[in-house]
PDB file of N, CA, C and O in Angstrom:
ATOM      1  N   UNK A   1      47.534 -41.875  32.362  1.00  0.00           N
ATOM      2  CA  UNK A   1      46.704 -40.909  31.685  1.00  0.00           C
ATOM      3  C   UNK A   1      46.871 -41.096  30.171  1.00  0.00           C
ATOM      4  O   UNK A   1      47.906 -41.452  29.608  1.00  0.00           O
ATOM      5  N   UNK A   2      45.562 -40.767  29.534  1.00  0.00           N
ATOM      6  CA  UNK A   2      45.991 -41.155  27.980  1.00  0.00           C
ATOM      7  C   UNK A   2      45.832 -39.949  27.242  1.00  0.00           C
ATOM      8  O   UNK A   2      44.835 -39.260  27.456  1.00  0.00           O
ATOM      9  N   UNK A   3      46.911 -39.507  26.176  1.00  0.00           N
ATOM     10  CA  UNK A   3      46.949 -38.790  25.965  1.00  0.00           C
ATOM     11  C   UNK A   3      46.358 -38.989  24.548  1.00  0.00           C
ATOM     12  O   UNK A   3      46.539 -39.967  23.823  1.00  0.00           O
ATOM     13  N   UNK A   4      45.553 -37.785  24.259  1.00  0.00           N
ATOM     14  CA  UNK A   4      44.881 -37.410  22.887  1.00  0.00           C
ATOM     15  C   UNK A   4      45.872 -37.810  21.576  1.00  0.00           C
ATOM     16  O   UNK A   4      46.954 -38.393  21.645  1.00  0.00           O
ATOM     17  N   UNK A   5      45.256 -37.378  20.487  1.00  0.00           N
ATOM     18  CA  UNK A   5      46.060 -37.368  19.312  1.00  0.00           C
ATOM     19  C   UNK A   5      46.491 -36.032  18.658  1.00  0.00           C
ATOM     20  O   UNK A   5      45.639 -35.174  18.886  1.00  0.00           O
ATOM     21  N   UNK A   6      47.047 -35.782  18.262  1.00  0.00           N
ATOM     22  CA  UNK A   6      47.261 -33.962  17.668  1.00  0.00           C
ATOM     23  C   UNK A   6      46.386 -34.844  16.375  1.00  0.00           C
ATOM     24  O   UNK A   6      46.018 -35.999  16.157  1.00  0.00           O
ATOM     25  N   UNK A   7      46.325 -33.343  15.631  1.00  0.00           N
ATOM     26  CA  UNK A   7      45.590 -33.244  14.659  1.00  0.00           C
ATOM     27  C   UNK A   7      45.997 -34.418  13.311  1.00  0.00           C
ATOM     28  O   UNK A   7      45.157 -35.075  12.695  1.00  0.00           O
ATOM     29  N   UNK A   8      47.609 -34.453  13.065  1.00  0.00           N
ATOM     30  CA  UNK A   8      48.282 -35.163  12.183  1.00  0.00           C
ATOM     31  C   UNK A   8      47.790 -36.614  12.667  1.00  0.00           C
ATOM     32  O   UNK A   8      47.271 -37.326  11.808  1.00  0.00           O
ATOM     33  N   UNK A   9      47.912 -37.107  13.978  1.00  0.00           N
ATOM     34  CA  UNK A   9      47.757 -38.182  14.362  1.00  0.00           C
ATOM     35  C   UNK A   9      46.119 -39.322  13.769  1.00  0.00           C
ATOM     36  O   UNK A   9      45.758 -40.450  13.431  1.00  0.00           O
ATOM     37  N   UNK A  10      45.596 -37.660  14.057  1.00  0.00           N
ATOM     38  CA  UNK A  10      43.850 -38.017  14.066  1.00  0.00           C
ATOM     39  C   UNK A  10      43.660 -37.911  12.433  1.00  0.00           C
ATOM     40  O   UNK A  10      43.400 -39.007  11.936  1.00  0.00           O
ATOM     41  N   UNK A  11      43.708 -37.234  11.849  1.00  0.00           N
ATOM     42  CA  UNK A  11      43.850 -37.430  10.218  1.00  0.00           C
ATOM     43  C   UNK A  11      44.428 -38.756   9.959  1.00  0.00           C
ATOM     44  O   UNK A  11      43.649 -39.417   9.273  1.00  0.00           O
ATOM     45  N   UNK A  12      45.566 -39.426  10.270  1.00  0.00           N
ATOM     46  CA  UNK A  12      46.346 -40.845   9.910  1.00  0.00           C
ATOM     47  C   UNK A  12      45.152 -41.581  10.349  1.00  0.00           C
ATOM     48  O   UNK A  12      44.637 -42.019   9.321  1.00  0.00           O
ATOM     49  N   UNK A  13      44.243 -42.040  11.694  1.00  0.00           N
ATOM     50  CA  UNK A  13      43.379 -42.150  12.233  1.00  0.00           C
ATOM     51  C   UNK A  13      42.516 -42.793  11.222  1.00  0.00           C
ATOM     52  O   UNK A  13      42.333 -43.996  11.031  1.00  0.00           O
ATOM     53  N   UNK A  14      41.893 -41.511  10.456  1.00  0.00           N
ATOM     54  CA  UNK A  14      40.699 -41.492   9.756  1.00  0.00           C
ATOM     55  C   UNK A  14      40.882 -42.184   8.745  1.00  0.00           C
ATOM     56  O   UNK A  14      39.982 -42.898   8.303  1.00  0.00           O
ATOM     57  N   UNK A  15      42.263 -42.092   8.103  1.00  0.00           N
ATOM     58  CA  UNK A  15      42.554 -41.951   6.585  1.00  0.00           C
ATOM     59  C   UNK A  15      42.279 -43.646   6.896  1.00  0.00           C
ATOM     60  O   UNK A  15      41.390 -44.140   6.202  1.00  0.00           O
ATOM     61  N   UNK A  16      43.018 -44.631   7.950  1.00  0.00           N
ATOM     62  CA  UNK A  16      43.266 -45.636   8.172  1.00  0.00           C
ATOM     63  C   UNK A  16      41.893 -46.168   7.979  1.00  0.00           C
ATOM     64  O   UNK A  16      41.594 -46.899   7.034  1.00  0.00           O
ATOM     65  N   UNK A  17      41.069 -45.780   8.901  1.00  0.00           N
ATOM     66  CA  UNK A  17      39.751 -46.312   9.323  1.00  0.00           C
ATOM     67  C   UNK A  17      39.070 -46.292   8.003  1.00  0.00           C
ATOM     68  O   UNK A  17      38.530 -47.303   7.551  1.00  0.00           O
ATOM     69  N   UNK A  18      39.087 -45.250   7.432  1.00  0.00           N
ATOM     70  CA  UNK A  18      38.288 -45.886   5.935  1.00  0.00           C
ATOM     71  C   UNK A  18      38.989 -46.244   4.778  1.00  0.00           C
ATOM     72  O   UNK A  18      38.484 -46.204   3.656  1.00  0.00           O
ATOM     73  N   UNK A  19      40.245 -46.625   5.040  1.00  0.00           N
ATOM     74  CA  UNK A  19      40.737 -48.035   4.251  1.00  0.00           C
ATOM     75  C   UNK A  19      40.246 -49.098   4.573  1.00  0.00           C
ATOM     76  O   UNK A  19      39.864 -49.902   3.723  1.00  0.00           O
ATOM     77  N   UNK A  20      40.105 -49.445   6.603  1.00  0.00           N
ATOM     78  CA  UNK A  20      39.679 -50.360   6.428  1.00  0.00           C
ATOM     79  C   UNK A  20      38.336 -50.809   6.417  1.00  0.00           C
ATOM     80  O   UNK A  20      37.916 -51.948   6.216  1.00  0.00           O
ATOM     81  N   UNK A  21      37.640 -49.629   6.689  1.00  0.00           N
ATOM     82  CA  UNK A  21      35.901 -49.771   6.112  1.00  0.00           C
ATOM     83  C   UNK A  21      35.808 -50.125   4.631  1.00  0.00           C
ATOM     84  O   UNK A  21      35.090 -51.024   4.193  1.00  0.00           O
ATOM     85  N   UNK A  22      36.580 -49.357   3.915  1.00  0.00           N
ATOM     86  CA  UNK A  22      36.629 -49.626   2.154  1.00  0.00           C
ATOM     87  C   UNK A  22      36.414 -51.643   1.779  1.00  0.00           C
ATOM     88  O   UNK A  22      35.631 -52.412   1.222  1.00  0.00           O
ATOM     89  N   UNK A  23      37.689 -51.656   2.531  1.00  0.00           N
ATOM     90  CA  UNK A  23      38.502 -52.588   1.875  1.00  0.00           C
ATOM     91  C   UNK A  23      37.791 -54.111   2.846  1.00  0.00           C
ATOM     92  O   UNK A  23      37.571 -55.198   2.312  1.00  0.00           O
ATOM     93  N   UNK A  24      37.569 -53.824   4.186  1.00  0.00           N
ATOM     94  CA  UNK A  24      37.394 -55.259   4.748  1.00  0.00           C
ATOM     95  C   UNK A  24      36.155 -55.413   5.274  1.00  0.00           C
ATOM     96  O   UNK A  24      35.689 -56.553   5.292  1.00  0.00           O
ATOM     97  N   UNK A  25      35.325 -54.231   5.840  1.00  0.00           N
ATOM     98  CA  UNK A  25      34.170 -54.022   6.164  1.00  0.00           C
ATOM     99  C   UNK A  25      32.712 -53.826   5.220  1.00  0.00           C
ATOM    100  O   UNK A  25      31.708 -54.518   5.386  1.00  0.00           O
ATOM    101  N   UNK A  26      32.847 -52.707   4.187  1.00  0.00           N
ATOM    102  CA  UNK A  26      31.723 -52.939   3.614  1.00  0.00           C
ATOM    103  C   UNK A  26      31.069 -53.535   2.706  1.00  0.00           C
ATOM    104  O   UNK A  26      30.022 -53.046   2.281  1.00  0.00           O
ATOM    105  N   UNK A  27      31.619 -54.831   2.190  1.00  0.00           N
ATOM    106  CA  UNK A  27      31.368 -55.815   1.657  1.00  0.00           C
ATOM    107  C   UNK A  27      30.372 -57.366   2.617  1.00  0.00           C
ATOM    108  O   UNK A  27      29.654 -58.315   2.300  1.00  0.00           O
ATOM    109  N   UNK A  28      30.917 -56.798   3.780  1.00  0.00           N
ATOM    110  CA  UNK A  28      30.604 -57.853   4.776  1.00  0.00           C
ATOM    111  C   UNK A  28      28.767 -56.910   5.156  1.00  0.00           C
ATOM    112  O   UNK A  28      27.668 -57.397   5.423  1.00  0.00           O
ATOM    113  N   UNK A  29      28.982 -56.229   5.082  1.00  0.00           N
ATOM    114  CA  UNK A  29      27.441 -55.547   6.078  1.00  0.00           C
ATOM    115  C   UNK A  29      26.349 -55.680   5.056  1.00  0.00           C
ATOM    116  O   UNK A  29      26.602 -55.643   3.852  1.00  0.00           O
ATOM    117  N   UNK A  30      25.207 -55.826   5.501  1.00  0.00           N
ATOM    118  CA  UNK A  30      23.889 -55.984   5.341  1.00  0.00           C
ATOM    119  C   UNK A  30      22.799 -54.248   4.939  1.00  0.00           C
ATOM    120  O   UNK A  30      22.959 -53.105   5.369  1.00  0.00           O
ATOM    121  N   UNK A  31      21.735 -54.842   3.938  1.00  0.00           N
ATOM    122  CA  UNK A  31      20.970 -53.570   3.879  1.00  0.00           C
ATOM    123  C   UNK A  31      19.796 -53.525   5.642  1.00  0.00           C
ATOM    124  O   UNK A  31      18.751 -52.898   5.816  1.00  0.00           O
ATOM    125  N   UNK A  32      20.438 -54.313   6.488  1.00  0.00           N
ATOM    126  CA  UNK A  32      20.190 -54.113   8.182  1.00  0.00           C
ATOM    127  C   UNK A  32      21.144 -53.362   8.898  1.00  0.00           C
ATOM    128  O   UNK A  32      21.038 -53.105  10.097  1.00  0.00           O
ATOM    129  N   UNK A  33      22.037 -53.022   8.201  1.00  0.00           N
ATOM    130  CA  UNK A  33      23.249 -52.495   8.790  1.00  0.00           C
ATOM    131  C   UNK A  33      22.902 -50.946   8.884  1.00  0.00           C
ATOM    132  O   UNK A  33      22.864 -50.193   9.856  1.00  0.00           O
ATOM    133  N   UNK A  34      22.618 -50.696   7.279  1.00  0.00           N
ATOM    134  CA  UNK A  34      22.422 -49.021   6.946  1.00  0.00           C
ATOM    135  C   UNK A  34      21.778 -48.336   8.471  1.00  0.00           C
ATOM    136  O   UNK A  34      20.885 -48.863   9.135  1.00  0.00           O
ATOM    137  N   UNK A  35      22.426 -47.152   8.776  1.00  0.00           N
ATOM    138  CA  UNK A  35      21.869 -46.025  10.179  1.00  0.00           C
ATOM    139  C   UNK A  35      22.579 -46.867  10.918  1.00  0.00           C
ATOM    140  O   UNK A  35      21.886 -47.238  11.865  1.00  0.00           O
ATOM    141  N   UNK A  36      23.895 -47.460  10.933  1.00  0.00           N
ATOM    142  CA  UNK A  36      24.457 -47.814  12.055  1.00  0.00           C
ATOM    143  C   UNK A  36      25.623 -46.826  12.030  1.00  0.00           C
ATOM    144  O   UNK A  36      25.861 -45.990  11.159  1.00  0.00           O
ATOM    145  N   UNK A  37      26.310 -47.082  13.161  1.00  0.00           N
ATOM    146  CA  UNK A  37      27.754 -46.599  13.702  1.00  0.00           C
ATOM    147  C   UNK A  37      28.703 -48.133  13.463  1.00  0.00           C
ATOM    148  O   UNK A  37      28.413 -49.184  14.035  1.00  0.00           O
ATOM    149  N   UNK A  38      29.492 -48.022  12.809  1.00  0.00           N
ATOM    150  CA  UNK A  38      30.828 -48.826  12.664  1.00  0.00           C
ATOM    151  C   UNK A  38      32.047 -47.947  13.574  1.00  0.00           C
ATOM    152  O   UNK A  38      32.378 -46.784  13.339  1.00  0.00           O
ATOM    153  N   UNK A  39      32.611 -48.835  14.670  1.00  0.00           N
ATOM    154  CA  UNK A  39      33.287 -48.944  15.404  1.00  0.00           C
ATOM    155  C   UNK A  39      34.709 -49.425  15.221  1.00  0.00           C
ATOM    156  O   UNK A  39      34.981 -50.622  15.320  1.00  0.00           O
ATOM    157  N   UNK A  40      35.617 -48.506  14.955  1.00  0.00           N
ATOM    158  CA  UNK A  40      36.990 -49.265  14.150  1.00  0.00           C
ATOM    159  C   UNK A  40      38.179 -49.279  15.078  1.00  0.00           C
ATOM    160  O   UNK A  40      38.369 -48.278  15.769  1.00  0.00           O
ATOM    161  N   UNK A  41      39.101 -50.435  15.179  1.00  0.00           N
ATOM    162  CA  UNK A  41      40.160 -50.347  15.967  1.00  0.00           C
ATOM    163  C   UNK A  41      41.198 -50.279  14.614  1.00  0.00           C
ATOM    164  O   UNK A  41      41.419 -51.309  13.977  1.00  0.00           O
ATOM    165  N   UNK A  42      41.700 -49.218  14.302  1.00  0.00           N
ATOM    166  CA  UNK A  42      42.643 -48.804  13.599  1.00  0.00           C
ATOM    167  C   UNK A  42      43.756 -49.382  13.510  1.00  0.00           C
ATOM    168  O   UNK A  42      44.417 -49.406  12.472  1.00  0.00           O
ATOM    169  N   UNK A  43      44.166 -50.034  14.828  1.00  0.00           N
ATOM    170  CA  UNK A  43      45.353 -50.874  14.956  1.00  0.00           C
ATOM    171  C   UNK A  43      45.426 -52.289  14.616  1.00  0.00           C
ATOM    172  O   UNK A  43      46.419 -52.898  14.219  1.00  0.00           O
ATOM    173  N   UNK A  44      44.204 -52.752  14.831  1.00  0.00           N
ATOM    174  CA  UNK A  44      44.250 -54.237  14.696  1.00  0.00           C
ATOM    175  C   UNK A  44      43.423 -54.207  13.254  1.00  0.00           C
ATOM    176  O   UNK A  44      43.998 -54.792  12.337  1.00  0.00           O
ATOM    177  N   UNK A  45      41.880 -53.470  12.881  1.00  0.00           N
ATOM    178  CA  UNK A  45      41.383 -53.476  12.003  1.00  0.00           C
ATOM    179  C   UNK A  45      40.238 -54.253  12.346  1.00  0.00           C
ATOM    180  O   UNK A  45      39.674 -54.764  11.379  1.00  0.00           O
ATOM    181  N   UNK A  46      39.608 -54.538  13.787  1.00  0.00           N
ATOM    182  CA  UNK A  46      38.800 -55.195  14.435  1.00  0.00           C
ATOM    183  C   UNK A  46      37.796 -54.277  14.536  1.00  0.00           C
ATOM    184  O   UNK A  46      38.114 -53.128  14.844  1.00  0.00           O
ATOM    185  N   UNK A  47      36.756 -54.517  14.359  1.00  0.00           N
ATOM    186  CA  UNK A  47      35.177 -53.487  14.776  1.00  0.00           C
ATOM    187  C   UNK A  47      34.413 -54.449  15.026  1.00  0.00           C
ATOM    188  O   UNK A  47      34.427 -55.679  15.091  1.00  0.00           O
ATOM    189  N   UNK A  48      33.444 -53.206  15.204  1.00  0.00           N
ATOM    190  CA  UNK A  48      31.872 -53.570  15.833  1.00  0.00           C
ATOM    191  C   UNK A  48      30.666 -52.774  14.999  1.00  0.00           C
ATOM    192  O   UNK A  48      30.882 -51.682  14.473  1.00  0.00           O
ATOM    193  N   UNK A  49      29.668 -53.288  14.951  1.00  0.00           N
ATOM    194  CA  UNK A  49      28.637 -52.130  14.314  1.00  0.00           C
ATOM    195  C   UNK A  49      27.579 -52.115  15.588  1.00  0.00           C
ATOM    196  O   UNK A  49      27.597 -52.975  16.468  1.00  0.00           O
ATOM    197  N   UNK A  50      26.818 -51.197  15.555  1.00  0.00           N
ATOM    198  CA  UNK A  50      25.961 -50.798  16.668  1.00  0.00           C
ATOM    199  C   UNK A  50      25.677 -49.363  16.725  1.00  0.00           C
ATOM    200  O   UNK A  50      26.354 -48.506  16.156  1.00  0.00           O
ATOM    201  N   UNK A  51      24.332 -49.082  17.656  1.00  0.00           N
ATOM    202  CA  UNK A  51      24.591 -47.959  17.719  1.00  0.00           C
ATOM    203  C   UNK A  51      25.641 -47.282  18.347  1.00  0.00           C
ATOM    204  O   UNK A  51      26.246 -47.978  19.162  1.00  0.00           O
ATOM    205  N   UNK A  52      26.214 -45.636  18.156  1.00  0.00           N
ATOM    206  CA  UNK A  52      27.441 -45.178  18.916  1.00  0.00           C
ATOM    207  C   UNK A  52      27.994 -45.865  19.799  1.00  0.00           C
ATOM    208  O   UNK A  52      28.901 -46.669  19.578  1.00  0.00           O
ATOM    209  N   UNK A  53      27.394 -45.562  21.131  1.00  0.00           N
ATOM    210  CA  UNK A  53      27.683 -46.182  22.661  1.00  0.00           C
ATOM    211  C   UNK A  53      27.897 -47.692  22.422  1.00  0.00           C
ATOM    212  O   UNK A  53      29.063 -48.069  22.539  1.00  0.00           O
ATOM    213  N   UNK A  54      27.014 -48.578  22.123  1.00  0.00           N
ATOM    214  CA  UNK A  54      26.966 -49.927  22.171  1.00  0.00           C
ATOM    215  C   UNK A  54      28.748 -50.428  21.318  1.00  0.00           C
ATOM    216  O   UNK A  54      29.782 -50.860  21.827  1.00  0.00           O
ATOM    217  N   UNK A  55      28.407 -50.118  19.972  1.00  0.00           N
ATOM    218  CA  UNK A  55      29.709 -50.480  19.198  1.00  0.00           C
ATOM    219  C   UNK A  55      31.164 -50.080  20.036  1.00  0.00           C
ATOM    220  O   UNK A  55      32.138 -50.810  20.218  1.00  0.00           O
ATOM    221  N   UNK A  56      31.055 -49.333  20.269  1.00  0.00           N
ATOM    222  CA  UNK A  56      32.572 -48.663  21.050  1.00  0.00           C
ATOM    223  C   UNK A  56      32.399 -49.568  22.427  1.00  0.00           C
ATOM    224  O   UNK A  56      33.075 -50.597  22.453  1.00  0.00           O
ATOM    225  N   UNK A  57      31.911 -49.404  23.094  1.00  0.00           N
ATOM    226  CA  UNK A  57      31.986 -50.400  24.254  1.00  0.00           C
ATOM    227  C   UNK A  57      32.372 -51.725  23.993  1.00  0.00           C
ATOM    228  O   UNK A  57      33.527 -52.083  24.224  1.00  0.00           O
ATOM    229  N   UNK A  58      31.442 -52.568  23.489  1.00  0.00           N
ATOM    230  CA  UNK A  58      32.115 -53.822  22.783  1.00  0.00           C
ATOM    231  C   UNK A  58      33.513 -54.072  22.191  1.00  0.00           C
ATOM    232  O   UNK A  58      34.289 -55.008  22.383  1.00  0.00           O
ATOM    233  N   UNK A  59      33.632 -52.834  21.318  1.00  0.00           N
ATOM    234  CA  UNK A  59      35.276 -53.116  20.909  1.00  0.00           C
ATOM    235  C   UNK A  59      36.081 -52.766  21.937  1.00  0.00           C
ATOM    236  O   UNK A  59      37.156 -53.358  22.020  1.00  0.00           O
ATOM    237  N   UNK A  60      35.672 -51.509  23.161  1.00  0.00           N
ATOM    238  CA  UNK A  60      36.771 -51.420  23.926  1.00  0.00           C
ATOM    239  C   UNK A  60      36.905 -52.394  25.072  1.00  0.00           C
ATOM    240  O   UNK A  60      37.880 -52.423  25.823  1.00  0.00           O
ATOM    241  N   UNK A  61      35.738 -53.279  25.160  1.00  0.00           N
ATOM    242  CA  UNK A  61      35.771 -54.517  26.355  1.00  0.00           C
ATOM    243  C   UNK A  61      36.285 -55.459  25.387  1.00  0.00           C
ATOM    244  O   UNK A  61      36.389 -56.470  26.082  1.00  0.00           O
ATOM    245  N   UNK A  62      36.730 -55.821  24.054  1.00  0.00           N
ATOM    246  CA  UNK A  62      37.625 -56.628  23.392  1.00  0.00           C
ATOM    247  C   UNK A  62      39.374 -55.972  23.357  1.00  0.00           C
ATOM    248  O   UNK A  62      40.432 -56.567  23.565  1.00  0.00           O
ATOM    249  N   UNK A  63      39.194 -55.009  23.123  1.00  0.00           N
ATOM    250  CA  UNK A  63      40.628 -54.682  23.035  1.00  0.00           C
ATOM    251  C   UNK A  63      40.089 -53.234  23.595  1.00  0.00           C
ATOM    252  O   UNK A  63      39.341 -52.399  23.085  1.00  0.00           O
ATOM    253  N   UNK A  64      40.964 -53.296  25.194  1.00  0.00           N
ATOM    254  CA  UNK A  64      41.091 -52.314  26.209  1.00  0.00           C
ATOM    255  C   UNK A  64      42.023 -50.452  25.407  1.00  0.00           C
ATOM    256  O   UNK A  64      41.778 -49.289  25.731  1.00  0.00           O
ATOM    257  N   UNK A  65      42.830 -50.881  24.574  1.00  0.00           N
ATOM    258  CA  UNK A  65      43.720 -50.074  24.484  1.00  0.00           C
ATOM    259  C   UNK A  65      43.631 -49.746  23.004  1.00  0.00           C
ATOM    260  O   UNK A  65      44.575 -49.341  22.325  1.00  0.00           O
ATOM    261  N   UNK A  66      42.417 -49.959  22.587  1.00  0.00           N
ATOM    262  CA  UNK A  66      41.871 -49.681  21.258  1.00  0.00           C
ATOM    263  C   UNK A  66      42.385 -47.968  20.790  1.00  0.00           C
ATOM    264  O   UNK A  66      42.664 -47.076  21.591  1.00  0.00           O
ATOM    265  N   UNK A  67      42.398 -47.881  19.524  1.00  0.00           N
ATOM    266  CA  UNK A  67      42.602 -46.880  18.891  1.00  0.00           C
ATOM    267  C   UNK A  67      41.179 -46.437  17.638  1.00  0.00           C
ATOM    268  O   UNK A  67      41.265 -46.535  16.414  1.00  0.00           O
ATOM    269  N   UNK A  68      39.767 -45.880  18.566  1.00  0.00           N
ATOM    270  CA  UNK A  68      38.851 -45.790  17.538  1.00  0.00           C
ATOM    271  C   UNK A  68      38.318 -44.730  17.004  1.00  0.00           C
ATOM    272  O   UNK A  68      38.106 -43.594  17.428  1.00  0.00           O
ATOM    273  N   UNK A  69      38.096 -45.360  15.826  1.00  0.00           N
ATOM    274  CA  UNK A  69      37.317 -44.481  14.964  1.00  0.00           C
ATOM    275  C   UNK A  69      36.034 -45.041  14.665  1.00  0.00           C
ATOM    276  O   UNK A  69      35.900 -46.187  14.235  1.00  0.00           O
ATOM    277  N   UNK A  70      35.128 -44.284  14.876  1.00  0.00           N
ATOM    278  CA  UNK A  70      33.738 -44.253  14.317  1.00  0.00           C
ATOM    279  C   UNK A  70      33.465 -44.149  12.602  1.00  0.00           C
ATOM    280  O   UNK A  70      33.984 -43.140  12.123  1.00  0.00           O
ATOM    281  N   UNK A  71      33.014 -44.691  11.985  1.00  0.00           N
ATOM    282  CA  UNK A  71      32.411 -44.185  10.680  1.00  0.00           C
ATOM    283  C   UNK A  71      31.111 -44.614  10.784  1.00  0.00           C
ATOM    284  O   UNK A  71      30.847 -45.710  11.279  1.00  0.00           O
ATOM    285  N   UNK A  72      29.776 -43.416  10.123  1.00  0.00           N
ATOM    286  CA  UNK A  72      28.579 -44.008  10.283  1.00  0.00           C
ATOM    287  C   UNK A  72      28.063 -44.512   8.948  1.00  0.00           C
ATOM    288  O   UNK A  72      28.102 -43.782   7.958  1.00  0.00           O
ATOM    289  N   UNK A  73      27.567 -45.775   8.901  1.00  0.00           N
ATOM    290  CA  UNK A  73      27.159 -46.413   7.742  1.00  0.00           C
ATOM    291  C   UNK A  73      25.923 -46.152   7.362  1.00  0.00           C
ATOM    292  O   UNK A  73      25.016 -46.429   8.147  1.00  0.00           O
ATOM    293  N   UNK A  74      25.573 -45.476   5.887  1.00  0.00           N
ATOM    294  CA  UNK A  74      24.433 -44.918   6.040  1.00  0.00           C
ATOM    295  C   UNK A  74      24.530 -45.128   4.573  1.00  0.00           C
ATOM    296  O   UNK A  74      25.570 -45.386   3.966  1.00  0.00           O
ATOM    297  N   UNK A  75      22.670 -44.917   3.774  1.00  0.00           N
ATOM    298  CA  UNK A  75      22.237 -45.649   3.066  1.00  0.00           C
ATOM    299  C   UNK A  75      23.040 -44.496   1.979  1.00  0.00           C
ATOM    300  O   UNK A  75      23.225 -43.290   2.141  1.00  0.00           O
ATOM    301  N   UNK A  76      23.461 -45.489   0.710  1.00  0.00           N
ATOM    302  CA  UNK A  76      24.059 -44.820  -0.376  1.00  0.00           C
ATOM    303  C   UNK A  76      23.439 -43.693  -1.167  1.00  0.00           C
ATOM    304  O   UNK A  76      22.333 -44.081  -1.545  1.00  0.00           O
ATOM    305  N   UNK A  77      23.630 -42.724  -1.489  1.00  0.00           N
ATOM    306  CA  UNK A  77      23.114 -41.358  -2.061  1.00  0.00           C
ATOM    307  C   UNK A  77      22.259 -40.561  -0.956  1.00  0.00           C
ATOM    308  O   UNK A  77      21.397 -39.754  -1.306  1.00  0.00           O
ATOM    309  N   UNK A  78      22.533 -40.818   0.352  1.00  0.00           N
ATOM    310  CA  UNK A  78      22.185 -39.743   1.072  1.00  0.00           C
ATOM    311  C   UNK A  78      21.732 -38.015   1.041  1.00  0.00           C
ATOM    312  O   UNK A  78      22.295 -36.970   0.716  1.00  0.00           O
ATOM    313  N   UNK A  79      20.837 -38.277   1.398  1.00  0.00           N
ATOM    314  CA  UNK A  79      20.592 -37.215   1.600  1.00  0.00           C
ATOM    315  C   UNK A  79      20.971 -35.807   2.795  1.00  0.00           C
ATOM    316  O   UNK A  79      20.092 -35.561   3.620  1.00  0.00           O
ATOM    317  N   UNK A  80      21.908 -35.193   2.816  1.00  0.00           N
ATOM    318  CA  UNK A  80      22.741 -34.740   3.957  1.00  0.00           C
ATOM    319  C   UNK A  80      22.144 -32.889   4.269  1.00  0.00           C
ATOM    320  O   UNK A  80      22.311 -32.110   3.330  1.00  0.00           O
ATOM    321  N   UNK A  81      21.508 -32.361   5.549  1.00  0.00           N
ATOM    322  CA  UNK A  81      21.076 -31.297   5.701  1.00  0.00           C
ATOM    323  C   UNK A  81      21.965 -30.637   6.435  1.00  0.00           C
ATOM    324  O   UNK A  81      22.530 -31.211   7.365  1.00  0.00           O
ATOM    325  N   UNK A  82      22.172 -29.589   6.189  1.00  0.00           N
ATOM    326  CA  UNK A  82      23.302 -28.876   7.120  1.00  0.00           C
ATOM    327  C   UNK A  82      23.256 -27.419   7.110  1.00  0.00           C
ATOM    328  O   UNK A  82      22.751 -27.186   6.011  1.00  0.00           O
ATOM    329  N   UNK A  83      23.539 -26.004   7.824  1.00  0.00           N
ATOM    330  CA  UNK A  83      23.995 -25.423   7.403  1.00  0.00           C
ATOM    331  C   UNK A  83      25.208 -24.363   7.949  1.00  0.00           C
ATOM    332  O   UNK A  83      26.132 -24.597   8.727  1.00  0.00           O
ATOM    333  N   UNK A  84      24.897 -23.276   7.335  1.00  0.00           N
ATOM    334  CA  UNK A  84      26.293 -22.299   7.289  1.00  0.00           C
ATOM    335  C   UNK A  84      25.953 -21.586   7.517  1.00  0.00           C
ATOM    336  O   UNK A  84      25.020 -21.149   6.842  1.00  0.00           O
ATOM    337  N   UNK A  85      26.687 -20.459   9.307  1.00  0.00           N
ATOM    338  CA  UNK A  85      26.528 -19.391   9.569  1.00  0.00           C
ATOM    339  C   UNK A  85      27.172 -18.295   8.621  1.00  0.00           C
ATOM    340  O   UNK A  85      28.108 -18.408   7.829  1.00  0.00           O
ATOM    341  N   UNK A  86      26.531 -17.401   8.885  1.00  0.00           N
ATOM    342  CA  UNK A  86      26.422 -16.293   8.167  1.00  0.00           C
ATOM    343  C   UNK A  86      27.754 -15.449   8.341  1.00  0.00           C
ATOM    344  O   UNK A  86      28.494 -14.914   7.515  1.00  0.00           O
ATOM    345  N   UNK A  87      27.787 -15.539   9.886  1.00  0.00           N
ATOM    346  CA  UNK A  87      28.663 -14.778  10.591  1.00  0.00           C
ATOM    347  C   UNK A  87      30.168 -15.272  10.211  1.00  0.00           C
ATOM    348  O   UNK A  87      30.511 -16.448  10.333  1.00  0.00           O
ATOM    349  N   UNK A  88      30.995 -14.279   9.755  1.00  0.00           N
ATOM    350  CA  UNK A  88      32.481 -14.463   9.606  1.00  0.00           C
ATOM    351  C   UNK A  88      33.088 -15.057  10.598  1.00  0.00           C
ATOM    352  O   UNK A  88      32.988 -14.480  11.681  1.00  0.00           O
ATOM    353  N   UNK A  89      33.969 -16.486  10.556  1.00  0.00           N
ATOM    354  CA  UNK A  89      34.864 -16.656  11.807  1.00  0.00           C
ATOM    355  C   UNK A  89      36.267 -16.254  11.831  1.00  0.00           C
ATOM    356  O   UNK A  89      36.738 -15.791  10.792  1.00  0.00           O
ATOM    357  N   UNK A  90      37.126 -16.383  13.045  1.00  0.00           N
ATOM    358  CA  UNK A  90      37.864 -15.193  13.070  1.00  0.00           C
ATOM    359  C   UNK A  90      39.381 -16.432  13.325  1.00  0.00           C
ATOM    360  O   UNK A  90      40.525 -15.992  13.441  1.00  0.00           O
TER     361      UNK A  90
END
């Protein structure tokens, strides 16, 4: 059985994954890339780009015991919509 990450774990996770998006990945990708999902094995520093499903599959039929993180690659100065309930949480 595999067990999750606590929260500390999954933060180290992230922090990792976009070092190595920073540093080894987005120099390599294409303006074909932008609206993808990047697929990160945290441990080795091995990915995939694709959409969600596709990228993660590929890296986890390369390395079974992967440790991933997703980051989505998306076009620079985005435009981001979101919002905020009203309602107090507790």
């Amino acid at each position: 059985m595999r067990v999750l990450p606590n929260q500390e774990e999954t933060t180290a996770m992230s922090v990792r994954a976009w070092e190595i998006y920073n540093d080894d990945i987005i120099d390599r990708l294409t303006d074909a890339d932008y609206d993808k999902n990047v697929a990160i094995d945290v441990e080795s520093g091995d990915w995939e780009i694709g959409d969600l499903d596709v990228s993660m599959r590929r890296l986890q039929i390369r390395r079974p015991n992967a440790s991933i993180v997703n980051i989505y690659h998306e076009l620079p100065h985005a435009e981001r919509f979101g919002w905020v309930s009203r309602e107090p949480t507790q």
